[in-house]
Backbone and ligand atoms as CSV (ligand in chain L), in Angstrom:
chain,resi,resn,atom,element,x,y,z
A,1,UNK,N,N,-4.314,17.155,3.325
A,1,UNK,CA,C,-3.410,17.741,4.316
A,1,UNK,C,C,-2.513,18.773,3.634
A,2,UNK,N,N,-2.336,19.886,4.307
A,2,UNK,CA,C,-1.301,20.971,3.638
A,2,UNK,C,C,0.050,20.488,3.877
A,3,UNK,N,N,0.724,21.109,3.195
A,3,UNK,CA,C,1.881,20.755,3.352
A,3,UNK,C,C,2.554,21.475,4.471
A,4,UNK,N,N,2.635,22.354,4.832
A,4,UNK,CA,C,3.233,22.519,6.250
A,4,UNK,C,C,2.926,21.992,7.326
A,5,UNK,N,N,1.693,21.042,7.546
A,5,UNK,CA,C,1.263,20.275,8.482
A,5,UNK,C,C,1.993,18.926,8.165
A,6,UNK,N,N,2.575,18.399,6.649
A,6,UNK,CA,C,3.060,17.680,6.909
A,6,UNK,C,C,4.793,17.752,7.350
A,7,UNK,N,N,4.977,18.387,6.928
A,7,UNK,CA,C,6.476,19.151,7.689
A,7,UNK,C,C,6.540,19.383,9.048
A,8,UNK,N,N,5.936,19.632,9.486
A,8,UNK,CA,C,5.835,20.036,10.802
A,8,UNK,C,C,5.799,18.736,11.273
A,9,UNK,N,N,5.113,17.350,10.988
A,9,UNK,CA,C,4.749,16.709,11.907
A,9,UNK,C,C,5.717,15.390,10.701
A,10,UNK,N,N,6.962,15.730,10.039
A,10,UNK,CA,C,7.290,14.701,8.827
A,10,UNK,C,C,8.467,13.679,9.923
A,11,UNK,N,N,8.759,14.502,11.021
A,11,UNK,CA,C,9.793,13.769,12.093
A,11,UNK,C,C,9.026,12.475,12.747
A,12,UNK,N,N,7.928,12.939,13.466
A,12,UNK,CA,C,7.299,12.072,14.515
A,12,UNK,C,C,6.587,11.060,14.087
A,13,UNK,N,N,6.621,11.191,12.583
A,13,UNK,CA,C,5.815,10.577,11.839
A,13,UNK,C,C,6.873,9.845,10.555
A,14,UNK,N,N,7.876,9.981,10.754
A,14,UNK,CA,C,9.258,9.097,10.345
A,14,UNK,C,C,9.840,7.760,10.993
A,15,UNK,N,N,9.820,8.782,12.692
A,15,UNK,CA,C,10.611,8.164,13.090
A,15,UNK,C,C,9.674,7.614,14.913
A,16,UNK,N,N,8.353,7.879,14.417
A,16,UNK,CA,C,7.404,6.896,15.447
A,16,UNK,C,C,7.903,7.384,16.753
A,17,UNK,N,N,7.832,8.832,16.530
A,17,UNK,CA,C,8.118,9.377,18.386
A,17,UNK,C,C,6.948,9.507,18.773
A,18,UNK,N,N,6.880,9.173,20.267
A,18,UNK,CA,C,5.743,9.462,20.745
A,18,UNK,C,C,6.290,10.303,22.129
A,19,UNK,N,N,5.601,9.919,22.933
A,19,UNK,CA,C,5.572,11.127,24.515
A,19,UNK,C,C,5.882,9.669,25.687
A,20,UNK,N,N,6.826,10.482,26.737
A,20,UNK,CA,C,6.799,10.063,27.923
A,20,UNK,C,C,7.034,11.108,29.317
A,21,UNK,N,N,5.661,10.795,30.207
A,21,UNK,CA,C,5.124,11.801,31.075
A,21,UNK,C,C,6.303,11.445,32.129
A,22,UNK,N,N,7.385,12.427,32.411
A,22,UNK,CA,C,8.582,12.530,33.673
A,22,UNK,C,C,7.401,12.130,35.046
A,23,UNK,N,N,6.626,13.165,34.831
A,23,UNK,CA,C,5.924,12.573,36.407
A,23,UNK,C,C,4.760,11.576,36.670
A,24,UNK,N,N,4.113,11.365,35.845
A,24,UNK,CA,C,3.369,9.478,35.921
A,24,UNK,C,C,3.828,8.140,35.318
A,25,UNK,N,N,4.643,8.617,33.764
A,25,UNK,CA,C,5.626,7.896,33.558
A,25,UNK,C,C,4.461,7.347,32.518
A,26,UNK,N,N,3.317,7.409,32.500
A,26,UNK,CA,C,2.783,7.282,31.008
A,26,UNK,C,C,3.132,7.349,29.834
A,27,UNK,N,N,3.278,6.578,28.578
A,27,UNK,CA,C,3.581,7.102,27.738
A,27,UNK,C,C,2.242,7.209,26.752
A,28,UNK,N,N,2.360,7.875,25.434
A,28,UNK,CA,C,1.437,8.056,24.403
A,28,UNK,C,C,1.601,8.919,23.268
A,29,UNK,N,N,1.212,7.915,22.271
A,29,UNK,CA,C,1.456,8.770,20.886
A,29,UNK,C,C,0.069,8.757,20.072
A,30,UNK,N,N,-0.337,10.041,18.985
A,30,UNK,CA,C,0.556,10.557,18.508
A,30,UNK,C,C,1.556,11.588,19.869
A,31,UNK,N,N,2.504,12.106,19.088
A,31,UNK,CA,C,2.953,13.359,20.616
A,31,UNK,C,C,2.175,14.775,20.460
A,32,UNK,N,N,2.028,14.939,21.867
A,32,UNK,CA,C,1.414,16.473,21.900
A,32,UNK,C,C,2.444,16.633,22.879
A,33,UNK,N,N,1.899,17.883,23.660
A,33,UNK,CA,C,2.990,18.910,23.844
A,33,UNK,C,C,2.864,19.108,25.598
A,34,UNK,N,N,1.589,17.932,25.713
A,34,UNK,CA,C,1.523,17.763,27.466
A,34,UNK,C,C,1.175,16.202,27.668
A,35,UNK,N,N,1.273,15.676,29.533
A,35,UNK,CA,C,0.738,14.283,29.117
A,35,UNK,C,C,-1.132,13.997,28.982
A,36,UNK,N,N,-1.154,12.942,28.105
A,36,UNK,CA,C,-2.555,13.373,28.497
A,36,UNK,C,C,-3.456,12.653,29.460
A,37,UNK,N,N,-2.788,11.835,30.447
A,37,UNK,CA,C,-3.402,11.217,31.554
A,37,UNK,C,C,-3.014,12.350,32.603
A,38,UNK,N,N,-2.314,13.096,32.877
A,38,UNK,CA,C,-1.800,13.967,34.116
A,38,UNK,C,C,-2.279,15.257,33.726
A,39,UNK,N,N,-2.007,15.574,32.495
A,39,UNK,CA,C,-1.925,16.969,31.955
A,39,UNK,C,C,-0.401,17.743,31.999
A,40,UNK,N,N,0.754,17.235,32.813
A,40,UNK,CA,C,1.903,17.756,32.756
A,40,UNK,C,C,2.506,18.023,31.844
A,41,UNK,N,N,3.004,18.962,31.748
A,41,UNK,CA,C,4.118,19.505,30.177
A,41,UNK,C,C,5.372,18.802,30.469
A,42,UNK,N,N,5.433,18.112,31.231
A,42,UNK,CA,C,7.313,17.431,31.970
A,42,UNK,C,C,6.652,16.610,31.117
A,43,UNK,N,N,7.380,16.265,30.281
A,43,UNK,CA,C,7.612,15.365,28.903
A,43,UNK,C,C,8.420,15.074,27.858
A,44,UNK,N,N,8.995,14.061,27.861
A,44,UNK,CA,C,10.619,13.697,26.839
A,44,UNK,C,C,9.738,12.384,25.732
A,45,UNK,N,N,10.252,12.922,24.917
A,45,UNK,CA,C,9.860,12.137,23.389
A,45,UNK,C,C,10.408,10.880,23.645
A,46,UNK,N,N,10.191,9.632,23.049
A,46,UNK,CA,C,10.560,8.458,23.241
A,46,UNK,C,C,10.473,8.026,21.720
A,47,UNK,N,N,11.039,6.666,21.244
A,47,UNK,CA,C,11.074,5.603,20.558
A,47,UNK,C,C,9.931,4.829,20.281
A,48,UNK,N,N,9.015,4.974,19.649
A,48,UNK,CA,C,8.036,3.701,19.972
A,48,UNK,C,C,8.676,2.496,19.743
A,49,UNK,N,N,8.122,1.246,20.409
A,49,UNK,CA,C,8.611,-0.445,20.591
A,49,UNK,C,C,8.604,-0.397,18.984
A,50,UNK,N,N,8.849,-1.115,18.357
A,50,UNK,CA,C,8.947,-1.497,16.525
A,50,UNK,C,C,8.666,-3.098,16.060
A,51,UNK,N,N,7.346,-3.424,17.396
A,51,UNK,CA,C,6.971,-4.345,17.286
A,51,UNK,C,C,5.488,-4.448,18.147
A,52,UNK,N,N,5.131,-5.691,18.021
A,52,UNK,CA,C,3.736,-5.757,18.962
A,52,UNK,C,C,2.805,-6.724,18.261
A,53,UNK,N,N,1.407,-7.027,19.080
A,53,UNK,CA,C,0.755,-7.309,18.311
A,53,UNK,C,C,-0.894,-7.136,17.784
A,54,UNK,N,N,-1.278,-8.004,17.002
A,54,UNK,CA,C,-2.320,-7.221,16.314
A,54,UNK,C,C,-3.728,-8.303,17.295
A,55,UNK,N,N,-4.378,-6.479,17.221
A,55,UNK,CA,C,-5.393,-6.852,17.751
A,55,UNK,C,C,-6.817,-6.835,17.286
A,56,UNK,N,N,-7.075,-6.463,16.200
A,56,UNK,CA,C,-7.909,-6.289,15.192
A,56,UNK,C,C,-7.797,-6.190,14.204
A,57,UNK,N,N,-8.393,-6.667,13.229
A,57,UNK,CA,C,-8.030,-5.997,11.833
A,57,UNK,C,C,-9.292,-6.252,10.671
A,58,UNK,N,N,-9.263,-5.568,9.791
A,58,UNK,CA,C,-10.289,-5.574,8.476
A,58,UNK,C,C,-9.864,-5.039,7.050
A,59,UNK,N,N,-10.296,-5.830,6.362
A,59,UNK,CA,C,-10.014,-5.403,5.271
A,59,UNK,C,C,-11.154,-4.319,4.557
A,60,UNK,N,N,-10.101,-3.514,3.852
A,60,UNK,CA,C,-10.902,-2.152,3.517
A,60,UNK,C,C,-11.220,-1.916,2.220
A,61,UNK,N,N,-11.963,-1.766,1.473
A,61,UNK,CA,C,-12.810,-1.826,-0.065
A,61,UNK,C,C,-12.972,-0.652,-1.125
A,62,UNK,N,N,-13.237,-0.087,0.561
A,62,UNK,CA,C,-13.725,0.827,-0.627
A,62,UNK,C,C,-13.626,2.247,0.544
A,63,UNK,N,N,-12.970,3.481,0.312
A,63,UNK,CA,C,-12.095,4.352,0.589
A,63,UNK,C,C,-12.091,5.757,0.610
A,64,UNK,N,N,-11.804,6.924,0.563
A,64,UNK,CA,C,-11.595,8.308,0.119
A,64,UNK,C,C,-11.116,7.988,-0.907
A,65,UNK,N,N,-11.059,9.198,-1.759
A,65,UNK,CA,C,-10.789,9.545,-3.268
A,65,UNK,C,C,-9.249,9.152,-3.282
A,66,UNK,N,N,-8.560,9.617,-2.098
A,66,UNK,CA,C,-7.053,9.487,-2.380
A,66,UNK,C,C,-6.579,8.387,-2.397
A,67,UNK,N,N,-7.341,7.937,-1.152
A,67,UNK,CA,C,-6.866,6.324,-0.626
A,67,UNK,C,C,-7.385,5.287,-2.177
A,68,UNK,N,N,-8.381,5.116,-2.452
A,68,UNK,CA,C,-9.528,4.501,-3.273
A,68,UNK,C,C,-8.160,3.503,-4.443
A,69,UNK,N,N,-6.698,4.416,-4.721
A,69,UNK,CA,C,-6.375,3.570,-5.382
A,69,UNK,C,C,-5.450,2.346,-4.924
A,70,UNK,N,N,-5.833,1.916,-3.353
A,70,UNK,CA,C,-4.610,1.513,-2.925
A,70,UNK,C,C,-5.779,0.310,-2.606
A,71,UNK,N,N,-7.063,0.423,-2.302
A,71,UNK,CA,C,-7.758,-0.826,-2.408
A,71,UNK,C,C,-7.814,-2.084,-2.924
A,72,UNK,N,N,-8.259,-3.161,-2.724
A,72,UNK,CA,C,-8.590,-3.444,-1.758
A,72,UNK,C,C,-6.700,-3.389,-0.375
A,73,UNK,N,N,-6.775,-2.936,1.087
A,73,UNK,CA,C,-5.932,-3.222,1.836
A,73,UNK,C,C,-6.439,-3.286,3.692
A,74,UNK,N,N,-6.014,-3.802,3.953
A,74,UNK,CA,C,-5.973,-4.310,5.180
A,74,UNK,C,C,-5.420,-3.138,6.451
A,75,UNK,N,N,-6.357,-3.057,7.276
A,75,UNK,CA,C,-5.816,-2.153,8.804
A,75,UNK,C,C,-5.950,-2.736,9.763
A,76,UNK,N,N,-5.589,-2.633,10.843
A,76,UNK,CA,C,-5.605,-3.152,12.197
A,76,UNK,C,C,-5.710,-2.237,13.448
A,77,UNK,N,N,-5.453,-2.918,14.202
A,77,UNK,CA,C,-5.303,-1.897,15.454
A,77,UNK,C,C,-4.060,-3.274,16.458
A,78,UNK,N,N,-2.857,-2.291,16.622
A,78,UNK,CA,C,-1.470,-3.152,16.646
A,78,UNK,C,C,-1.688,-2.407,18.487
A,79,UNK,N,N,-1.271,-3.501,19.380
A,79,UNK,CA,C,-0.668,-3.110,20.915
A,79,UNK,C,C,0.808,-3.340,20.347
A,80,UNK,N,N,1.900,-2.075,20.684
A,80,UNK,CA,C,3.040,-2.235,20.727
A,80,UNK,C,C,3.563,-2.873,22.224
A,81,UNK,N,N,4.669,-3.573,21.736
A,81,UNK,CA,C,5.295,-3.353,22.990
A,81,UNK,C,C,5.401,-2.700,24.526
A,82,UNK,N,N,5.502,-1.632,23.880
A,82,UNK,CA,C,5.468,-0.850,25.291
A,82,UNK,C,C,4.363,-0.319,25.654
A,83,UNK,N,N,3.084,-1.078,25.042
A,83,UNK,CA,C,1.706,-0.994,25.654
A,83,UNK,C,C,0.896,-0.009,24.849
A,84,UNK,N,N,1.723,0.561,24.124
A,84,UNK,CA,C,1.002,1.854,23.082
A,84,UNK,C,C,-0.170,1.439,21.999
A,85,UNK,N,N,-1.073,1.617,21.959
A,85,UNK,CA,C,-2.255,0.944,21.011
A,85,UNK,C,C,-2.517,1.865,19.630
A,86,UNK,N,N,-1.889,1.237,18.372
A,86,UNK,CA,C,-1.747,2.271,17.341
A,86,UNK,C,C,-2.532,1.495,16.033
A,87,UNK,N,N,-3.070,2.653,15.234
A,87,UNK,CA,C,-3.639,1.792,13.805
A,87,UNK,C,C,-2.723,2.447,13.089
A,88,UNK,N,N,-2.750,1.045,12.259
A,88,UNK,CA,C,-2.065,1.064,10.511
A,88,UNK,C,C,-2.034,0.132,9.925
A,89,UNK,N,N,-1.694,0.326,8.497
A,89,UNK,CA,C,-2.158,-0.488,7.669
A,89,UNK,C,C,-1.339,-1.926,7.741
A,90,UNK,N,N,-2.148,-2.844,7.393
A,90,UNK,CA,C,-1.172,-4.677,7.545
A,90,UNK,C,C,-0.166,-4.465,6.083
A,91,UNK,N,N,0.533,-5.080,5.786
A,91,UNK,CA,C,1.262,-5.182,4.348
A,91,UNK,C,C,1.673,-6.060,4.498
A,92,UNK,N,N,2.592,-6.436,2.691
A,92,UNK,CA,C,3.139,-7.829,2.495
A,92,UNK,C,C,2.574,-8.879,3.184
A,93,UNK,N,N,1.559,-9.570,2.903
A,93,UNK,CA,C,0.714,-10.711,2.899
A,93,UNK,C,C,-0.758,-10.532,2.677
A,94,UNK,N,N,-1.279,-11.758,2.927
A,94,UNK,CA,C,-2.669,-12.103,2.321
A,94,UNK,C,C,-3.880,-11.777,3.891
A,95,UNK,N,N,-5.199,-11.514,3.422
A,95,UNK,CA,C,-5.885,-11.104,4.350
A,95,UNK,C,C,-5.771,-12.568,5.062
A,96,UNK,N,N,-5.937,-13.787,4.497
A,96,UNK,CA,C,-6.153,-15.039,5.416
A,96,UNK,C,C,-5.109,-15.449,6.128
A,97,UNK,N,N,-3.691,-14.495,5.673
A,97,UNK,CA,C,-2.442,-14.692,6.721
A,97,UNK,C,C,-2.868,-14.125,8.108
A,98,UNK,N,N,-4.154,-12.946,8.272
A,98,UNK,CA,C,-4.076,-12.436,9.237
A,98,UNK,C,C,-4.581,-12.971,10.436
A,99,UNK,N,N,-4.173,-12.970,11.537
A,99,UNK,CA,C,-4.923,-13.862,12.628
A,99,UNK,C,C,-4.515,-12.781,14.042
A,100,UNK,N,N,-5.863,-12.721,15.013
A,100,UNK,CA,C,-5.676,-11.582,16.084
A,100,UNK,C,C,-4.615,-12.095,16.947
A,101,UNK,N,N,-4.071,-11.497,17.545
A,101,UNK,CA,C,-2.942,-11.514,18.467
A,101,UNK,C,C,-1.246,-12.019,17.900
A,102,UNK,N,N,-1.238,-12.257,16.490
A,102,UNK,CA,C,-0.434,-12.534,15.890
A,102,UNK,C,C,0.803,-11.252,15.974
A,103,UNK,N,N,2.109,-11.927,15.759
A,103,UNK,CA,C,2.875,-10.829,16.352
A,103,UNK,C,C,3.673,-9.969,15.078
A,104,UNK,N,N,3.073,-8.664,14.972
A,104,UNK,CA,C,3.618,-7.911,13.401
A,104,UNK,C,C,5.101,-6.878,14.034
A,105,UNK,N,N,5.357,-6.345,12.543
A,105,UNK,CA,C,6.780,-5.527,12.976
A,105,UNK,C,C,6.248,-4.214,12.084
A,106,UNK,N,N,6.872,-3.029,12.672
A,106,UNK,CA,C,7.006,-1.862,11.577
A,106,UNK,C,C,7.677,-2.002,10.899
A,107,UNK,N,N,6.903,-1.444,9.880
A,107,UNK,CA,C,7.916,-1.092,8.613
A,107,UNK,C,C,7.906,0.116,7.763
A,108,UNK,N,N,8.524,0.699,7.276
A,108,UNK,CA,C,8.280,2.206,6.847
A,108,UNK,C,C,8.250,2.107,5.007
A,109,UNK,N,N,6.932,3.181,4.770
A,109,UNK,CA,C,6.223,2.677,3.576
A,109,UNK,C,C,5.968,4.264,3.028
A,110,UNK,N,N,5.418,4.355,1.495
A,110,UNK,CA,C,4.472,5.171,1.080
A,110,UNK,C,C,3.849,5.131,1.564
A,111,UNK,N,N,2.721,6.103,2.381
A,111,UNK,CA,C,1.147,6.295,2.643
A,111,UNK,C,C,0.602,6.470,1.736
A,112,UNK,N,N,0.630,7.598,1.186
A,112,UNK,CA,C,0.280,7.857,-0.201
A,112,UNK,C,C,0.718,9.572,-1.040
A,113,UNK,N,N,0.489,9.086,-2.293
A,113,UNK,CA,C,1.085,10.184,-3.409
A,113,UNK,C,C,-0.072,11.091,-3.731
A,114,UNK,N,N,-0.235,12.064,-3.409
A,114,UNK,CA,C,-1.254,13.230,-3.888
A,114,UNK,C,C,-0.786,13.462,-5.366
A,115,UNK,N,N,-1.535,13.148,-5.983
A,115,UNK,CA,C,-1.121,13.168,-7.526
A,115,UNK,C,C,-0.147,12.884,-8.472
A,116,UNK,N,N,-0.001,12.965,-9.450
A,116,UNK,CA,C,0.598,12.080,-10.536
A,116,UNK,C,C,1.881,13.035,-9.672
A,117,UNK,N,N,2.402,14.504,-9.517
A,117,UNK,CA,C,3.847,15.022,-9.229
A,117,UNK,C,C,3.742,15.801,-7.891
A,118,UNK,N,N,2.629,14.892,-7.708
A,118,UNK,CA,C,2.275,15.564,-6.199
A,118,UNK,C,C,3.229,14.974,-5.012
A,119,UNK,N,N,2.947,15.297,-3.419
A,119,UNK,CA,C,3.954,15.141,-2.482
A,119,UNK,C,C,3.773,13.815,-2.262
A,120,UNK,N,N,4.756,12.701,-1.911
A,120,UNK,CA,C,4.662,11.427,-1.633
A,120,UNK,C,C,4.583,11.465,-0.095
A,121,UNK,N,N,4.064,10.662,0.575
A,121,UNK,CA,C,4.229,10.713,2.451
A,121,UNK,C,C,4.538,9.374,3.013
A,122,UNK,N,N,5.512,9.438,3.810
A,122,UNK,CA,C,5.488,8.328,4.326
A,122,UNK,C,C,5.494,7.934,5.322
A,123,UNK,N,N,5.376,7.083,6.012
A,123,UNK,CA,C,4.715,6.578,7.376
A,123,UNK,C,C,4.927,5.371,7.944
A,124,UNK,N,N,4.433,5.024,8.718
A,124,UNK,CA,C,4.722,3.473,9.435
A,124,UNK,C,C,3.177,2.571,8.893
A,125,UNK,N,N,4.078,1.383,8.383
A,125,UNK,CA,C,2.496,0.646,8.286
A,125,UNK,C,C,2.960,-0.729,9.095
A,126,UNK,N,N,3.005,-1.894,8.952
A,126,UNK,CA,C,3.106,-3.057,9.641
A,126,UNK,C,C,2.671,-4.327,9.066
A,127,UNK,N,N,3.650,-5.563,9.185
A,127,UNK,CA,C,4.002,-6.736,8.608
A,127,UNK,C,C,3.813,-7.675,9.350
A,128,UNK,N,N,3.579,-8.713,8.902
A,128,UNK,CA,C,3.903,-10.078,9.979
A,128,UNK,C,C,4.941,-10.265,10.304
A,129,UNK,N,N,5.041,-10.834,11.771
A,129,UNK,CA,C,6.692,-11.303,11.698
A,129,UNK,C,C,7.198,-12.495,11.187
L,1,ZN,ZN,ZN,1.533,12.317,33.228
């Protein structure tokens, strides 16, 4: 990823904004810039829930070059709260802690470091509660 793509997108991706459609009242993240069940541009950024739970998950081995040193780790696919269906990575615990519908929390983490003095990124990954 270049770095002005991560600048550009280092807010929504801090601070877990997503989209809410004024006229169907849908929400959805990541955010774009219309809704995407209506197509309306009437749209105010929201909060995502900072909780939910997990609805899938697997553990991951083996990776991209970048990722490759963070192996072996665990992903899911989390329903928030407010119905929003998001992947990221499980943390702090063991794969046999994991169990489906179990209820995790965000937490804000390294994603990862592009090289030894390269840019660090960070992101939302997710915990047990
Ligand atoms: Zn809409």
């Amino acid at each position: 990823m270049e770095p002005p793509k991560i600048w550009r997108e280092k807010r929504e991706r801090y601070l877990a904004i997503g989209i809410q459609c004024q006229d169907c009242k849908s929400k959805s993240f990541p955010k774009t810039s219309f809704c995407t069940k209506c197509s309306s541009s009437n749209i105010t950024e929201y909060r995502l829930a900072t909780s939910g739970k997990l609805l899938n998950f697997t553990k991951v081995t083996s990776t991209s070059k970048e990722m490759n040193s963070y192996a072996p780790f665990f992903v899911g696919i989390i329903e928030l709260d407010d119905g929003i269906k998001v992947t990221g990575q499980i943390v702090d615990c063991k794969f046999e802690d994991l169990q489906d519908e179990m209820r995790v929390r965000m937490v804000f983490r390294v994603l990862a470091r592009n090289g030894e003095e390269g840019l660090i990124r960070y992101g939302f990954k997710f915990t047990p509660e």
